[in-house]
C-alpha positions in Angstrom: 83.8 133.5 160.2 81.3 135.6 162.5 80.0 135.4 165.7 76.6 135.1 164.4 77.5 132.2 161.8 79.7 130.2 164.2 76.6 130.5 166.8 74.1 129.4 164.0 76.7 126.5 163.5 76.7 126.0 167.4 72.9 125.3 167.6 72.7 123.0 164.9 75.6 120.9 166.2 73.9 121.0 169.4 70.3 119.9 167.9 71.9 117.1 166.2 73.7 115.8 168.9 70.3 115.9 171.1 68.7 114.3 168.2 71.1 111.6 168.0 70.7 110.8 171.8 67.1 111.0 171.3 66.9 108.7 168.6 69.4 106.3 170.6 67.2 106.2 173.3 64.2 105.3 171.4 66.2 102.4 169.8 67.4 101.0 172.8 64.1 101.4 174.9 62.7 99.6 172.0 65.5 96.7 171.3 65.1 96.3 175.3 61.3 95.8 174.8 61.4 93.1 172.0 64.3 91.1 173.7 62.3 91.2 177.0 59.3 89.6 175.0 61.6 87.4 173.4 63.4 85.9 176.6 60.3 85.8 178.5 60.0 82.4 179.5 57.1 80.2 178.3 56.8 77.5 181.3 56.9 79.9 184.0 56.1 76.9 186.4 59.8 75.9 185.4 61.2 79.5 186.1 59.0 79.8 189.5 60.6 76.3 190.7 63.8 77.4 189.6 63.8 79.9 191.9 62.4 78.7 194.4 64.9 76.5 194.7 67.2 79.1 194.6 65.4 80.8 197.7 64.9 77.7 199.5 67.5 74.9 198.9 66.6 71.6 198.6 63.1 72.3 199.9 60.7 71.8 196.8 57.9 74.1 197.1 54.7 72.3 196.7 51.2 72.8 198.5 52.9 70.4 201.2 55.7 73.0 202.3 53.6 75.6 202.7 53.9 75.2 206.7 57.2 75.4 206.2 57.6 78.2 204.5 55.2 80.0 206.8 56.9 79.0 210.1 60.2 80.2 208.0 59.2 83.6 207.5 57.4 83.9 210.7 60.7 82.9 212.3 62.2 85.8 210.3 59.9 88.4 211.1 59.8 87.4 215.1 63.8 87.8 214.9 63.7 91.0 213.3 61.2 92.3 215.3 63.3 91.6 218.4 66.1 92.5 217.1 64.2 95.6 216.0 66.2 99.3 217.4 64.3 102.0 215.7 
């Protein structure tokens, strides 16, 4: 076998192999689309309270907590801001 054949040999190998990642990619960016779609959730009130009591406890978030939440985070940002050394 020749230089010039193995080389010729070499850059098809090598255009397959980037098609085949290519191709890959495209599969995947596309399975990962429709799965996204298909998980999404269709109460999101039910996901929203979910995690808000993830973030918050046992504190239901309603339009009632609203202070509560606000006097949270503005407890928050007056700590960091003390605390603050740049």
């Amino acid at each position: 076998m020749t230089i010039p054949e193995m080389l010729e040999q070499s850059g098809i190998l090598t255009l397959f192999g980037i098609g085949m990642v290519f191709a890959f990619l495209i599969i995947m960016v596309i399975v990962i689309s429709q799965a996204g779609k298909a998980f999404r959730s269709a109460d999101s009130e039910k996901a929203v309270t979910a995690a808000s009591k993830l973030a918050y406890g046992n504190i239901p978030v309603t339009t009632n907590s609203a202070p509560i939440i606000a006097a949270i985070t503005a407890a928050v940002g007056a700590y960091r801001k003390s605390h603050n050394k740049g």
